[in-house]
N, C-alpha and C positions, 0 to 999 in steps of 0.2 A: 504494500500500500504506500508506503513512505517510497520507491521507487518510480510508483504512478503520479506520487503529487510533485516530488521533484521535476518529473522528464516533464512536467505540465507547465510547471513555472519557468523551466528554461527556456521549453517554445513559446511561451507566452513573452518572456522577455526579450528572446532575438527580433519576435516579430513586431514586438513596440519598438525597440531599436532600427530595425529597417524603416520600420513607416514614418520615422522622428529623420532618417536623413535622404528623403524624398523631396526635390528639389522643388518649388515654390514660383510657378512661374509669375507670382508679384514682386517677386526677389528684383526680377530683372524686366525692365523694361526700356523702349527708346521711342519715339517722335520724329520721323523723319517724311522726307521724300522718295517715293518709289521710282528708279531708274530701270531696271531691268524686272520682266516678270514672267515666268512660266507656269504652267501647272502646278506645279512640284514645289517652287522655291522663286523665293525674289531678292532683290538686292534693294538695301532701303542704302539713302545715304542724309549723314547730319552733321553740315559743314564738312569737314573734310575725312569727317571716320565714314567708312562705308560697312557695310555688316550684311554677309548674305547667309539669308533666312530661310531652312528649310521648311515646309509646313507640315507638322503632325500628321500622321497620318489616321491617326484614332480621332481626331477630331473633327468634324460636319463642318463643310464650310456653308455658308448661304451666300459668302459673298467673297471673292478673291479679289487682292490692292491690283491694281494697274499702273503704267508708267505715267507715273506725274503726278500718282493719290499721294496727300500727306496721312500720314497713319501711325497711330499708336500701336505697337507691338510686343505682347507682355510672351517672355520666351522661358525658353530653359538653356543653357550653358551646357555646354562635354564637349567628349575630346573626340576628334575623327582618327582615321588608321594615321599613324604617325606621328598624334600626337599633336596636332593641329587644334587650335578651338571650332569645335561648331555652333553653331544657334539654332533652333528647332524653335518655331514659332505656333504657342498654344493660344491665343488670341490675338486675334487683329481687329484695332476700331478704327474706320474711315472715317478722318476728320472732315477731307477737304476731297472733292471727286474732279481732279484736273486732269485726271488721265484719260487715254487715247482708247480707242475700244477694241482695238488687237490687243490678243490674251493667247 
């Protein structure tokens, strides 16, 4: 019995530990202008940082940024093969709609 409430408490406590360091896509967000844009991914830029944006793929879009939308972009941060930073974009809010209608 004291066997079964240990192994219960240990999965109970890795699994709060996992869930506690699950990244927070309010962590990270940015405000920019959309220059480049595909299905898949876009490139925002804000003044001279540019940052290209994968979009989630568990997430529903209703509506994808286009070239020239200004847009708030609340992401998640990691690392590509090499070691690279990536960005993976969980919300996108269309501030401003001056973009082009090729998509």
């Amino acid at each position: 019995m004291k066997t079964i409430i240990c192994t219960v408490l240990i999965v109970a406590s890795v699994a709060l530990n996992v869930a506690a360091q699950v990244p927070d896509p309010s962590d990270h967000q940015i405000t920019g202008r959309v220059v480049e844009a595909t299905k898949c991914c876009f490139v925002l830029e804000k003044g001279k940082q540019r940052l290209e944006m994968g979009l989630a793929g568990w997430v529903k879009w209703d509506k994808l940024p286009k070239v020239g939308d200004i847009v708030t972009v609340y992401y998640i941060k990691g690392r590509a093969r090499g070691g690279a930073p990536s960005y993976t974009a969980e919300k996108v809010e269309i501030k401003d709609t001056g973009g082009s209608n090729k998509n």
